[in-house]
C-alpha positions in Angstrom: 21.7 -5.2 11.1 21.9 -8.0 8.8 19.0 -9.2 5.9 18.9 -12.6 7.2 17.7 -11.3 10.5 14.3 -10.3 8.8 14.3 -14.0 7.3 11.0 -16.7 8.4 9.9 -20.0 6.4 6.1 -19.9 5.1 5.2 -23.3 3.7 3.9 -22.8 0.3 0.0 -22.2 -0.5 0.0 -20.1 2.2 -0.1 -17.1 0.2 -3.7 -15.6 0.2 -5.2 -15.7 -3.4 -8.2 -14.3 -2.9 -10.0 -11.9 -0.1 -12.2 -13.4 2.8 -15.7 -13.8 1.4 -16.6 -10.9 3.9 -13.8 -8.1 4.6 -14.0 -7.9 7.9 -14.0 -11.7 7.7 -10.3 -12.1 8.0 -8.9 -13.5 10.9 -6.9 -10.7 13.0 -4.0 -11.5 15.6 -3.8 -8.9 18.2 -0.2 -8.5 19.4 -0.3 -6.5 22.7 3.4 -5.6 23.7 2.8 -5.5 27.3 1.8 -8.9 26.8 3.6 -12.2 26.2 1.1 -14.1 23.7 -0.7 -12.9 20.5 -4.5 -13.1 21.0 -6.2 -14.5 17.9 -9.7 -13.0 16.8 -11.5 -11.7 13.8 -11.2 -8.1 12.2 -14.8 -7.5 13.2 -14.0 -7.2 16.1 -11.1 -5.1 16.6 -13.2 -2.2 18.3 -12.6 -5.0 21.3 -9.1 -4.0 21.0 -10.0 0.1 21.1 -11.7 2.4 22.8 -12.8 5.9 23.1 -11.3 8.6 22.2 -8.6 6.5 19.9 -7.7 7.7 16.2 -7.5 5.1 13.7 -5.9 7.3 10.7 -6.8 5.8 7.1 -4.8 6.1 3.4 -7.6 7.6 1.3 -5.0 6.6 -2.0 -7.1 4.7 -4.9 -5.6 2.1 -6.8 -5.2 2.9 -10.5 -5.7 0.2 -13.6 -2.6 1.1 -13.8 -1.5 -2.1 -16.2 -1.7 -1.4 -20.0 -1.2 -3.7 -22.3 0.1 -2.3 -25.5 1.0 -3.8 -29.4 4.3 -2.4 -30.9 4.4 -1.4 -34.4 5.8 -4.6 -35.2 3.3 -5.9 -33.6 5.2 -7.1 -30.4 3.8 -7.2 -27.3 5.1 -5.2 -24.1 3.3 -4.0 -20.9 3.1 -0.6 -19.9 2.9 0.0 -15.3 2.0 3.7 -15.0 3.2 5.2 -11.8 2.7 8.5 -11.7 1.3 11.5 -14.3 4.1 14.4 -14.4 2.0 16.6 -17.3 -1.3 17.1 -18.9 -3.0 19.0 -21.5 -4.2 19.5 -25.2 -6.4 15.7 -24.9 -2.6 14.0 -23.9 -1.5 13.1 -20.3 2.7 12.3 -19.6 2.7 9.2 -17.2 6.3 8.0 -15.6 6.2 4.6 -16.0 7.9 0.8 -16.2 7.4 -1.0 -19.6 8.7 -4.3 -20.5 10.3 -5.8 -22.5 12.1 -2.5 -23.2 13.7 -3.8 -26.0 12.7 -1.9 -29.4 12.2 1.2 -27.5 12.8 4.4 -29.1 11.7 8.5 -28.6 8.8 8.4 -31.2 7.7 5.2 -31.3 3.6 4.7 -30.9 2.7 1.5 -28.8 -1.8 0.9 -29.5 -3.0 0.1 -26.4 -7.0 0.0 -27.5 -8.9 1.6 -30.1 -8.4 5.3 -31.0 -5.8 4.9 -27.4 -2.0 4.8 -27.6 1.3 5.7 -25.7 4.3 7.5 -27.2 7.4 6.9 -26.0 9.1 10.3 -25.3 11.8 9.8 -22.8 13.8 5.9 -23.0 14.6 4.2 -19.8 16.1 5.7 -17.4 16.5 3.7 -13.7 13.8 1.7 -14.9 11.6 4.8 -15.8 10.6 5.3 -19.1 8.3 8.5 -19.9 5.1 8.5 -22.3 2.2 10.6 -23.3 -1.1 8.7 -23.5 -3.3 10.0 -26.2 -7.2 9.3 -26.6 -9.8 9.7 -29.1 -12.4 8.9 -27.3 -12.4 11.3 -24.4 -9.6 12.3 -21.8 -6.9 9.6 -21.1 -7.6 9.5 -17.9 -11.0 7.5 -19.2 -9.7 5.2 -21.6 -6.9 4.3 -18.7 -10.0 3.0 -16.4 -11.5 1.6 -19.5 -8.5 -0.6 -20.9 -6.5 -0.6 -18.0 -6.2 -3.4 -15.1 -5.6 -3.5 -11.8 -1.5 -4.1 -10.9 -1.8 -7.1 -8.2 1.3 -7.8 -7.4 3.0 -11.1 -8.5 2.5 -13.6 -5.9 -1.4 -13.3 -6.7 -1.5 -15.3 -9.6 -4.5 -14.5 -12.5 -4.8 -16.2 -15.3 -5.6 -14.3 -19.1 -9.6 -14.9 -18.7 -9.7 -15.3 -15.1 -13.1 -14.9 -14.0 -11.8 -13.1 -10.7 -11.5 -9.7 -12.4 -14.7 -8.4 -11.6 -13.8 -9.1 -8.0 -10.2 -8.1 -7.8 -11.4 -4.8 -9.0 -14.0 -4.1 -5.6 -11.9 -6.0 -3.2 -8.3 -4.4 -3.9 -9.4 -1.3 -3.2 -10.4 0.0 0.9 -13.9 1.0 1.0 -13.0 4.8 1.3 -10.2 5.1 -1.4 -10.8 8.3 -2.9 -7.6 9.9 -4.4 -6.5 8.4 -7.3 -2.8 8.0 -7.8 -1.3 4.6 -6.4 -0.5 1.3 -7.5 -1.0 -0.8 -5.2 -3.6 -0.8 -2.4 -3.0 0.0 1.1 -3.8 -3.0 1.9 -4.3 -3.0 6.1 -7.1 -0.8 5.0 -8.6 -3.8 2.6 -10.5 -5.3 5.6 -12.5 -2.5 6.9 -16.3 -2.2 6.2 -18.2 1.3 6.0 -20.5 -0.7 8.7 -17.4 -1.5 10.9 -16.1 2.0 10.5 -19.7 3.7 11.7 -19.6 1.3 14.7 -16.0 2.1 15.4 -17.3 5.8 15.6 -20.2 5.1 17.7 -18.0 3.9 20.3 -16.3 6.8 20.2 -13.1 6.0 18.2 -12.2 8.7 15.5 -11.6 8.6 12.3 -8.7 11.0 10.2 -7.0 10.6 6.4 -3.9 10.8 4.6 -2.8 10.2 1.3 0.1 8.6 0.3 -0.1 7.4 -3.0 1.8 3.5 -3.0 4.5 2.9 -5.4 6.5 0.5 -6.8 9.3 2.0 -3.6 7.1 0.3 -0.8 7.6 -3.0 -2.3 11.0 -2.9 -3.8 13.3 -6.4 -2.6 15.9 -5.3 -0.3 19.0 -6.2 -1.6 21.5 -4.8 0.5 23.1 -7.2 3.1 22.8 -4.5 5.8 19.5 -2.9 6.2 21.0 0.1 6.5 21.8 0.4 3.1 18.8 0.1 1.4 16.9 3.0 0.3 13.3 3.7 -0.4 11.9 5.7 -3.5 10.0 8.5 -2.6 6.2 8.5 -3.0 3.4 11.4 -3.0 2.1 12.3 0.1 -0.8 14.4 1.5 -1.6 14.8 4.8 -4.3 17.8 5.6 -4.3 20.0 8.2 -7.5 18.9 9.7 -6.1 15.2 10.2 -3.3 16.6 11.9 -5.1 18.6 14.0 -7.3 15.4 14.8 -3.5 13.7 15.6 -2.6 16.5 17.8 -6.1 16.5 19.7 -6.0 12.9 19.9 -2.8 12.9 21.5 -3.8 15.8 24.0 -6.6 13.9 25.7 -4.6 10.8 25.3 -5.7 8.5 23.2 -3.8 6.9 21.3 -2.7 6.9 17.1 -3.5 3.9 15.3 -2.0 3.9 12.1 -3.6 1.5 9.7 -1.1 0.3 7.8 2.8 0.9 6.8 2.1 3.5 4.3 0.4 5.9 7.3 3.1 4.9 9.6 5.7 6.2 7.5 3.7 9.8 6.3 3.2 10.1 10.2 6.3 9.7 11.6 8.0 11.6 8.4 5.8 14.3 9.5 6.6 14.4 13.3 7.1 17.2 15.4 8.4 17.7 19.3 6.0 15.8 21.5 4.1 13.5 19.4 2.7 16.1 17.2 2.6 16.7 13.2 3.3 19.1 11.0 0.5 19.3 7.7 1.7 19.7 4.0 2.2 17.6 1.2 5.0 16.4 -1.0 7.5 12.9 -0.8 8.1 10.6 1.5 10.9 8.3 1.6 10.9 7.6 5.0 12.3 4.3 5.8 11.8 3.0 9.4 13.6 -0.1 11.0 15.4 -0.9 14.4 16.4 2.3 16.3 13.9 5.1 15.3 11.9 6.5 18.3 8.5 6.6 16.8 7.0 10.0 18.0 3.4 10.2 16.9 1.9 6.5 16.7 0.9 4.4 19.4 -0.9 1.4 17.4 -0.9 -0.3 14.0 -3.2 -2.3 11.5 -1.0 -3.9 9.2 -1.3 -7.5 7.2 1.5 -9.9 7.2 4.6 -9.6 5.0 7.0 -10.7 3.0 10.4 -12.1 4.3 13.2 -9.6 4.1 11.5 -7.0 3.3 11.1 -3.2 4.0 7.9 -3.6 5.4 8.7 -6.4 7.9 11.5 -4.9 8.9 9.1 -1.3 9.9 6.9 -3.9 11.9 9.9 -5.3 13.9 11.1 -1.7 14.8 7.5 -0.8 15.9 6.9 -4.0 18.0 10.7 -5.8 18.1 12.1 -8.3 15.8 12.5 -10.9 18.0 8.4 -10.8 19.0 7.5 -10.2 15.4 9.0 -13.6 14.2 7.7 -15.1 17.4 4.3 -14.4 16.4 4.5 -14.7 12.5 5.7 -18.6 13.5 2.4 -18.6 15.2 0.7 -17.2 12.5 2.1 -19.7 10.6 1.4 -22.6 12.6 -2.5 -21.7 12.9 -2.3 -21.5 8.9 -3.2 -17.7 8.9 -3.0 -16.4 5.3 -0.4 -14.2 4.4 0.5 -11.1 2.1 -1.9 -8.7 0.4 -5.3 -10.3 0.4 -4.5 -11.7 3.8 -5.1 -12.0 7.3 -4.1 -8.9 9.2 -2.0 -8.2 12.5 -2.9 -5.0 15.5 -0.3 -4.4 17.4 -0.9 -2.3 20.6 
């Protein structure tokens, strides 16, 4: 299939900013594919939408401050994205990592991030990849990184040096029961659940299971390629535990039905699938990319927020629910000036 299939017109300033002032706040359209018209409601009340004896499975990943700025010797100044940590030990940690500019780069050379904290470069580019080793004085790395580091957003959120948003940025892009440390950007379906919505979910019976898959720069890269087909997703760390899959297979036995909230459990679910509808536990990388054409084995329902034209993760959303009916609804979306992207409005589609 062609690029320009995945294609749709959102006017600008429609590009959510900032979160709801409540998380479960945000306005929800439910997209029922037995069904000809979206039904417009708010994410409180998705348990309307559920009912016993359904599995909504979360991504436990936390978000990492994972932007560093750093000073070069010549005093220069460059931007470090960590992405993921291949080595400790000895009071240093090795992070894989995107830095720019990369200009000046050399094996050796000592970027100062904050006092008594600094990156080495010991491996140069490579596909975009360059390789450090943090070093801190002042405890392990992994505590000056919270300390000096920030919060990645990605680029269509637009801060400002000083912006007095910080503070919030860092509650608000992060889900409620991130726990795992390792991605760099948030699962962000996952952004508008409560802890009080997710104990009333329960009381009416709905289950609750986790995975991990830690985001990386993969899930968002452009696709570029004219045909879908061609486009390739980098792989990303992935846990899922035996006693979410065994919550999976039960679900499925009495059936109930899979939610997935979000892309990033989607793709760890269906990566993981076995004959009828089950999955198989473990832990490693997952490159699965989904569009038009995959039987989807193991989930019956996803959470997800609205995304970006021609990208990977609109084109998963048309192969779950068709593209034709995605686009239909995203016009609607647009029409009733829901906001879009990250901090969003959000989409369940039965």
């Amino acid at each position: 299939m062609q690029l320009d299939a995945f294609d749709y017109t959102l006017p600008p300033g429609r590009v959510a900013q900032e979160p709801a002032a409540r998380r479960d706040a945000a306005r929800l359209m439910v997209l029922d594919r037995a069904r000809h018209a979206p039904e417009e409601t708010v994410f409180a009340a998705i348990g309307d939408h559920l009912g016993p004896g359904d599995l909504l499975v979360l991504n436990d990943t936390r978000v990492v401050p994972a932007r560093l700025l750093a000073a070069k010797p010549s005093g220069g100044r460059t931007e470090i994205l960590l992405l993921d940590r291949t080595g400790e030990g000895d009071g240093a940690a090795d992070w894989r990592c995107m830095v720019s500019p990369v200009r000046g780069l050399r094996p050796g050379l000592r970027l100062a991030i904050g006092p008594g904290f600094e990156a080495e470069v010991l491996v140069l580019p490579q596909d975009g990849r360059t390789l450090v080793r943090l070093r801190s004085e002042n405890g392990a790395p992994e505590a000056a990184i919270q300390r000096h580091g920030r919060l990645p957003l990605p680029p269509y959120i637009h801060r400002e040096p000083g912006d007095g948003r910080e503070s919030l940025d860092r509650e608000r892009y992060q889900t409620v029961y991130a726990r795992r440390e390792g991605a760099v950007a948030a699962p962000t379906a996952g952004l508008h659940f409560t802890r009080d919505l997710l104990e009333s979910l329960r009381a009416r019976g709905i289950d609750l299971a986790h995975l991990t898959l830690h985001v990386g720069p993969g899930t968002f890269q452009p696709v570029r390629a004219e045909r879908i087909e061609e486009h390739r997703i980098e792989p990303e760390r992935y846990r899922l535990p035996e006693e979410s899959a065994a919550a999976v297979d039960a679900c499925r036995a009495r059936g109930g039905r899979v939610v997935a909230v979000g892309t990033t459990v989607m793709r760890v679910l269906e990566g993981c699938a076995r004959e009828g509808g089950r999955v198989r536990p473990g832990a490693g990388w997952c490159d699965l990319y989904i569009t038009p054409g995959l039987r989807f084995q193991v989930v019956d329902a996803l959470v997800t927020n609205f995304h970006l034209p021609r990208s990977s993760l609109l084109i998963l959303v048309a192969a779950f629910a068709g593209r034709e009916r995605v686009l239909d609804t995203y016009r609607i979306a647009v029409d009733r000036q829901f906001r879009f992207y990250s901090y969003g409005d959000a989409m369940l589609i039965l």
